[in-house]
C-alpha positions as CSV (number, residue, x, y, z in Angstrom):
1,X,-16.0,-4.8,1.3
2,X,-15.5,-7.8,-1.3
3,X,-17.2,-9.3,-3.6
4,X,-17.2,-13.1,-4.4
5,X,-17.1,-13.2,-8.1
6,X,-16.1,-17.2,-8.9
7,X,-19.5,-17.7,-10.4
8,X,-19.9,-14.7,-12.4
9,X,-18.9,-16.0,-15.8
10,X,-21.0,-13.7,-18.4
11,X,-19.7,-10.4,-19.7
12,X,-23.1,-8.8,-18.4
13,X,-22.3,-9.8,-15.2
14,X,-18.6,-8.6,-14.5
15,X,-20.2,-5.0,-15.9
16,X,-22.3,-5.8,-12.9
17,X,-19.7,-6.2,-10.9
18,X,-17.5,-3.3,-11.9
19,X,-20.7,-0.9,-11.1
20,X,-21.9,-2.4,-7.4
21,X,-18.0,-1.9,-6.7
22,X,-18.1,1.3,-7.2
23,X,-21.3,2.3,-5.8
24,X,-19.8,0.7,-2.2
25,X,-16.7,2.4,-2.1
26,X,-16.2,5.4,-0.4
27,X,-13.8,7.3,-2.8
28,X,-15.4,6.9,-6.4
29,X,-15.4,9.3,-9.3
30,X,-14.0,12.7,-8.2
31,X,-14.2,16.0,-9.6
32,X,-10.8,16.8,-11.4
33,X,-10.0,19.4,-13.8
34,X,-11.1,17.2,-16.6
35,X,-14.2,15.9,-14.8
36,X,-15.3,13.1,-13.0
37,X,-12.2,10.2,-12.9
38,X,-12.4,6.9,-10.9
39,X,-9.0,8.8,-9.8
40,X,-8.2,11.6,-7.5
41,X,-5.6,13.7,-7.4
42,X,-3.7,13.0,-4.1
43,X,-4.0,15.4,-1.1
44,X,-1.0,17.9,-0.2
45,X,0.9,17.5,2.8
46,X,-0.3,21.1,3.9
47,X,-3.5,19.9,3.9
48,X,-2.8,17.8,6.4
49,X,-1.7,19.7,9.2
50,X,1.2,17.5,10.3
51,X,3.3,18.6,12.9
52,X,6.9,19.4,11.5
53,X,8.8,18.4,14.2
54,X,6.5,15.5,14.5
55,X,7.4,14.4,11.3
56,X,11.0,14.8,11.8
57,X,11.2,13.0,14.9
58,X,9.0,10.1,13.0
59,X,11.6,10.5,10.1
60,X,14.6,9.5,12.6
61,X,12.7,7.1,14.4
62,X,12.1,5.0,10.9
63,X,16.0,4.3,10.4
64,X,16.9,3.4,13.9
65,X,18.2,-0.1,14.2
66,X,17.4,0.2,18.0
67,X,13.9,-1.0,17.3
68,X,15.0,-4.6,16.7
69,X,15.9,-7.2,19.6
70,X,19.3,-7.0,18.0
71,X,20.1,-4.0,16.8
72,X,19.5,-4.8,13.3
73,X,16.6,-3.7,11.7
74,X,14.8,-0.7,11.1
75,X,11.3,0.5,9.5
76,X,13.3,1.1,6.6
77,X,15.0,-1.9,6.1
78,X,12.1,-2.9,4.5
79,X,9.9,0.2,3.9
80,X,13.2,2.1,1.5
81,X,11.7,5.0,0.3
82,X,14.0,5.1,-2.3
83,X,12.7,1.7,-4.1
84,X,8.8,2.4,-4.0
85,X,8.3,2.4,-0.5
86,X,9.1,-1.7,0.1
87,X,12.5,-3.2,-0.4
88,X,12.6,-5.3,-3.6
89,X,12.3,-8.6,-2.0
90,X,10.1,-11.5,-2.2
91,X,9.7,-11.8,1.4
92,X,12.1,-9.1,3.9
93,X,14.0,-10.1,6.5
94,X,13.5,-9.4,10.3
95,X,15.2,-9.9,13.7
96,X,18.0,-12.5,13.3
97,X,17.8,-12.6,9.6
98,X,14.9,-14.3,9.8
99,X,12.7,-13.9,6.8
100,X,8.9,-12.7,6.8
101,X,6.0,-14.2,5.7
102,X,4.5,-12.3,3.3
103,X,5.8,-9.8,0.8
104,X,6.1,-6.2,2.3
105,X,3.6,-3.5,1.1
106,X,4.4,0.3,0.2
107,X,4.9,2.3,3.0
108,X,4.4,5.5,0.6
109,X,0.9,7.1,0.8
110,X,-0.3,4.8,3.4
111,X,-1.7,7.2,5.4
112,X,-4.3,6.8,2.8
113,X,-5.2,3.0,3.3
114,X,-8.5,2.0,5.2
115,X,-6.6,0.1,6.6
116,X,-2.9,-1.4,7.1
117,X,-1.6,-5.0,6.1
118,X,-2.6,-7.4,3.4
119,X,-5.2,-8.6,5.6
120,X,-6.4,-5.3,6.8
121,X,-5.8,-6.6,10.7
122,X,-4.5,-2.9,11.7
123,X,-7.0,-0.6,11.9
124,X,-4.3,2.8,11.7
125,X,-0.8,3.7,11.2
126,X,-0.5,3.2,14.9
127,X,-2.1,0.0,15.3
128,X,0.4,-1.0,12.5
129,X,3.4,0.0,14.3
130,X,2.7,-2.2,17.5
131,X,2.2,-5.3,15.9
132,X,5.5,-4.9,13.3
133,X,7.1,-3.6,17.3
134,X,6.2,-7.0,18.7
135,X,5.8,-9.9,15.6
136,X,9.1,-12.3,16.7
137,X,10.1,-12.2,12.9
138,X,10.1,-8.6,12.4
139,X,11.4,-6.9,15.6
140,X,10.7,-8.7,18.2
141,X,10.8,-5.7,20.9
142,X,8.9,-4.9,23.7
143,X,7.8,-0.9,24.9
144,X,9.4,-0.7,27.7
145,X,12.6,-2.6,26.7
146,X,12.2,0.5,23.6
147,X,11.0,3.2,25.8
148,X,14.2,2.4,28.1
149,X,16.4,2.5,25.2
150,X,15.2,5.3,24.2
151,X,15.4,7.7,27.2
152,X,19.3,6.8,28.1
153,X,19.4,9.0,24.3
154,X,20.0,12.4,25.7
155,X,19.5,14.0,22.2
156,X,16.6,12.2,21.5
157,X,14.6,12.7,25.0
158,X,15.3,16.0,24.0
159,X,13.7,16.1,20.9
160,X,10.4,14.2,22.2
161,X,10.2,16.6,24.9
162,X,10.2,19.1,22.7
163,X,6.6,17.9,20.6
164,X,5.4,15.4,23.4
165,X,5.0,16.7,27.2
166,X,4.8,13.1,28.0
167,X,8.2,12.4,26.5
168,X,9.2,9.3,25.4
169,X,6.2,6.8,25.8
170,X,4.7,4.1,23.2
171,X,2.1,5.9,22.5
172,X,4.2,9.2,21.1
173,X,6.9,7.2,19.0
174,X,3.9,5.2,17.9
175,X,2.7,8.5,17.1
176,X,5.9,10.4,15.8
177,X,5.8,7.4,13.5
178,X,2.7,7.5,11.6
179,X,2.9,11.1,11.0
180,X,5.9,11.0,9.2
181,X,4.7,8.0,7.3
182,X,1.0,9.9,6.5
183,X,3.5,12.4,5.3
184,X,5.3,10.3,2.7
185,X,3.1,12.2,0.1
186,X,4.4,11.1,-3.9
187,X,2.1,13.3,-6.0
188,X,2.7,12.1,-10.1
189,X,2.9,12.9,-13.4
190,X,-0.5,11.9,-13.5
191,X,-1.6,13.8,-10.6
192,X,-0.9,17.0,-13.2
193,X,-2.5,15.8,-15.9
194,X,-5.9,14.9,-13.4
195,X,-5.3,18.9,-12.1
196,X,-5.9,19.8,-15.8
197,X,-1.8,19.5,-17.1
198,X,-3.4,17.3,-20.4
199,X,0.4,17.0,-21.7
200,X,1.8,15.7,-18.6
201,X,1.5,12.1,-19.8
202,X,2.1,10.7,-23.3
203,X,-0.5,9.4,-26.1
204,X,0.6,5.8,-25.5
205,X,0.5,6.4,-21.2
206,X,-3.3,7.7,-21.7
207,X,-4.4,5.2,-23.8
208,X,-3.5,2.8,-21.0
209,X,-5.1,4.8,-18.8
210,X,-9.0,4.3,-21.0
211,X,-8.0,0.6,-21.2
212,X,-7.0,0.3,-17.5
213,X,-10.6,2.0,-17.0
214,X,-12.3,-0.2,-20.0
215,X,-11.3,-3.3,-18.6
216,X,-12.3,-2.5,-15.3
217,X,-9.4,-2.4,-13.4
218,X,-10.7,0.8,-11.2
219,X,-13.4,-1.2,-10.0
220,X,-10.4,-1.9,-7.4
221,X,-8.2,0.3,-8.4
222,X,-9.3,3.7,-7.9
223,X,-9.3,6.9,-5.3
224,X,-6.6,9.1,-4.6
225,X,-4.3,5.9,-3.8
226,X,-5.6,4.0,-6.7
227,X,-6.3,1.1,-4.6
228,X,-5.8,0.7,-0.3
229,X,-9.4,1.8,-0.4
230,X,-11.2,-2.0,-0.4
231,X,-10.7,-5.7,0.2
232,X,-11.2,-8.2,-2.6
233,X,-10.6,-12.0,-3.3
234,X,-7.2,-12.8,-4.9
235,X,-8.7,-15.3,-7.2
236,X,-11.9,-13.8,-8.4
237,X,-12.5,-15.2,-11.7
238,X,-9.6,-18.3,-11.4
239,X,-8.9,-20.0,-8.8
240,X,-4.8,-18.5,-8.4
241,X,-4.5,-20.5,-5.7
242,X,-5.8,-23.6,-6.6
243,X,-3.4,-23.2,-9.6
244,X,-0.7,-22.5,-7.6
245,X,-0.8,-24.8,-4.3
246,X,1.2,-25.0,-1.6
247,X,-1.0,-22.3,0.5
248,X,0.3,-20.8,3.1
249,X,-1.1,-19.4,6.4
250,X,-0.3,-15.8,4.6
251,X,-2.9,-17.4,1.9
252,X,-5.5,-17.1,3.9
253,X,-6.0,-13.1,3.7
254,X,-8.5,-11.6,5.6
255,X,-9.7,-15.1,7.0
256,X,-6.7,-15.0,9.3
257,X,-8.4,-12.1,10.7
258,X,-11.9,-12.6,10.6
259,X,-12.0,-16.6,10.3
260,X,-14.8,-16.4,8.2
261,X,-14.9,-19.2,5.1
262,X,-15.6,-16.0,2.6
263,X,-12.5,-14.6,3.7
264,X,-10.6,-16.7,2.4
265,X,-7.8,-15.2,-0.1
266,X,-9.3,-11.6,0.4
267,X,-6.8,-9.0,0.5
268,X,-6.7,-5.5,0.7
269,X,-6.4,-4.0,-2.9
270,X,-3.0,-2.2,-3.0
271,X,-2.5,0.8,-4.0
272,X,-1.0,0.9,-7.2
273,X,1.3,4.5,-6.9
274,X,4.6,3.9,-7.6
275,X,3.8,0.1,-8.2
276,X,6.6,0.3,-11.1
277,X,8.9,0.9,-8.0
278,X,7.9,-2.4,-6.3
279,X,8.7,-5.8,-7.7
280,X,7.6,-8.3,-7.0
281,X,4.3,-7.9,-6.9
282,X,1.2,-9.7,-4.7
283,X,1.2,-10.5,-1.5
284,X,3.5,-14.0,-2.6
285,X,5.7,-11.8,-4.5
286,X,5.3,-14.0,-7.2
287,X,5.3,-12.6,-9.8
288,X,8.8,-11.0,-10.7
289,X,7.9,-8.0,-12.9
290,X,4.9,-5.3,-14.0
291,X,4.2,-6.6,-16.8
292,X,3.5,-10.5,-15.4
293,X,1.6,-9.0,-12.7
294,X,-1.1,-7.3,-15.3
295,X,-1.2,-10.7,-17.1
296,X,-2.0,-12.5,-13.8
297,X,-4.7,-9.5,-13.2
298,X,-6.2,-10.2,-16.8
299,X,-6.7,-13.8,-15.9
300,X,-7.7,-13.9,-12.3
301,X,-9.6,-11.0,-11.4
302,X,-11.0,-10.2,-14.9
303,X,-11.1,-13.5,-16.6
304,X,-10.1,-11.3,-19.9
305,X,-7.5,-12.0,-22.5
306,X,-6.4,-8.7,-23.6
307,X,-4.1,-8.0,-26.5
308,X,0.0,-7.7,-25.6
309,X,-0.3,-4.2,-26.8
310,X,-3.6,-3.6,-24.4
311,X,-1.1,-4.8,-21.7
312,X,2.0,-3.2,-22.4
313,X,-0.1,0.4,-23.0
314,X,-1.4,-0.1,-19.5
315,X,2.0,-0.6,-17.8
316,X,3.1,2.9,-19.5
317,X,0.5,4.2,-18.0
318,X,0.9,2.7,-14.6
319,X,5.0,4.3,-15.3
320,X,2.7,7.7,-14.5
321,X,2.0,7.1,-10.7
322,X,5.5,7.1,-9.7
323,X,5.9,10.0,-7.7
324,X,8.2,11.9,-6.1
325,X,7.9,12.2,-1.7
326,X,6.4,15.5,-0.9
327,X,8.1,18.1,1.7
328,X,6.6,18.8,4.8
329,X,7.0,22.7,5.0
330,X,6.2,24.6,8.0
C-alpha cells in the first residue's frame, strides 16, 4: 500500500494520514512489555525453525565468488554483514566491475520484508536470489552454468546431499540461501527496553524515540523491522525529484514494476535496524550521512521543520536499532 500525499497540505490532514497508514498495515501497535508500541520486538531465530545445516550451507554459499560470470563477486560483496548488512557505497559493483543501479538495501532482517527490492519486484527471499543470479550487472550467471560448478565441488555436493535429497539444484541453493539470510536476526538495545529493560536506552535516545513517534515517522516506520512492511512515495510532501532531476530509470520505483502513473517514485519503506550502519542512505544514496537523511525525511515526507535538537535526539535514538546477528542454535 501507498498513499499519495502531494496535496495534503493542512496539519489536520497529515494526522489523517498518519492514522489510515496505520489502520492498512499489517504489523501496527503490538503488545510489548510496556504496552502497545508502533514497534515490535523482533522474533528469535528459534522461533523460526530454520534448519542448521541449512543455514550453514546458505552461510558458505553467500561468500562464494563462484556465483559471478567471473569469479568475482559474492552476495557479500555487497550485502557485508559487518557494515549494516550493505556495503557502504553509493551504488555496488557487479560482474566486471560494473557498477549497479541503485544503492543496495540491508540484507539483515530481511526475512522480515513484504517484499524484496526497492521496488518490491521480488515477491521472497528466493524470488530475490534469481533475479541478483541473472541481472548482467550483478552476476550475470546462469543455473546450470552454477549448478555445474557446483557439483565438480566434492565437499560441497556433499554437504547438499546432506540437507537436500535432490542435491545440488537451483531451487535448493536458492533455498540454502534465504534461510541463512531469514536467519540474519540483529535483535537491539531497543529490542530490551520494548521487552520491559526501561534502562536499556538513554534519556536523550527515548526522547527521540516520542519525537520519532510525534512527528509521525512510524506511520512508515514501524513493525518488528521498523519499516520493509509498506510501499510509499519518495516525495510525498515535496517533490524530491523534481528538486533533484536527472531521474533515472531506478527513479521510477514501483512503476518499473507495475507501470502504473501512481507508481511513480514509490518505494518500499526500509527498514530502519541498523540504519546507522548504512550510509548512504535512499535508494540514490544521496544523501551521505544519518543526520541529512532525517532532514531530507522532515522536508519530503513530512513537510515539517523540526528543531536541530528534535533531529539530532532522533538519530540517538535510531543509534538504538543497531543490533548484533543472532546465532542459529540447534
Amino acid at each position: 500500500m501507498y498513499i499519495d500525499m502531494f496535496d495534503i497540505k493542512s496539519t489536520f490532514s497529515r494526522v489523517f494520514v498518519v492514522l489510515f497508514a496505520f489502520l492498512g498495515c499489517g504489523e501496527l501497535w503490538a503488545d510489548t512489555a510496556l504496552g502497545n508500541e508502533p514497534i515490535s520486538p523482533l522474533p528469535t531465530v528459534a522461533s523460526l525453525n530454520l534448519d542448521e545445516n541449512k543455514v550453514k550451507l546458505g552461510e558458505r554459499l553467500f561468500t562464494d565468488t563462484r556465483f559471478s560470470k567471473d569469479n568475482s563477486t559474492s552476495c557479500s560483496s555487497c550485502h557485508q554483514v559487518e557494515k549494516g548488512g550493505a556495503d557502504g557505497l553509493k551504488r555496488s559493483k557487479g560482474v566486471n566491475g560494473q557498477e549497479g543501479d541503485i544503492n543496495t538495501p540491508s540484507v539483515l532482517n530481511s526475512g522480515l520484508n513484504f517484499k524484496q527490492f526497492w521496488n518490491g519486484r521480488s515477491a521472497s527471499l528466493e524470488e530475490q536470489v534469481d533475479m541478483v543470479v541473472h541481472n548482467p550487472k550483478e552476476l550475470d550467471m546462469s543455473w546450470p552454468t552454477l549448478t555445474q560448478v557446483f557439483a565438480a565441488d566434492t565437499e560441497l555436493k556433499k554437504l547438499f546431499a546432506a540437507s537436500y535429497p535432490t542435491g545440488i539444484t537451483a531451487e535448493n541453493i536458492q533455498n540454502a540461501l534465504a534461510i541463512y539470510e531469514r536467519s540474519l536476526l540483529t535483535p537491539s538495545r531497543f529490542d530490551r527496553y520494548l521487552q520491559g529493560e526501561t534502562e536499556a536506552i538513554n534519556e536523550r535516545e527515548l526522547k527521540g524515540y516520542q519525537l520519532f513517534k510525534n512527528y509521525g515517522c512510524v506511520a512508515c516506520h514501524q513493525g518488528a523491522n521498523v519499516g520493509g512492511n509498506m510501499f510509499q512515495k519518495f516525495g510525498a510532501m515535496d517533490d524530491y525529484f523534481g528538486k533533484r532531476g536527472n531521474i533515472t530509470d531506478a527513479d521510477m520505483g514501483r512503476y518499473s514494476v507495475t507501470k502504473k502513473e501512481e507508481d511513480k517514485h514509490v518505494f518500499k519503506v526500509p527498514s530502519l535496524r541498523n540504519v546507522a550502519l548504512t550510509a548512504p542512505y535512499f535508494h540514490d544514496g544521496s544523501a551521505e550521512t544519518l543526520e541529512a537523511a532525517i532532514d531530507v525525511m522532515f522536508r519530503h515526507q513530512l513537510e515539517r521543520t523540526g528543531t536541530d535538537e528534535d533531529k539530532k535526539l532522533i538519530a540517538a535514538f535510531l543509534q538504538t536499532l543497531t543490533g548484533e546477528k543472532m546465532e542459529v542454535k540447534p
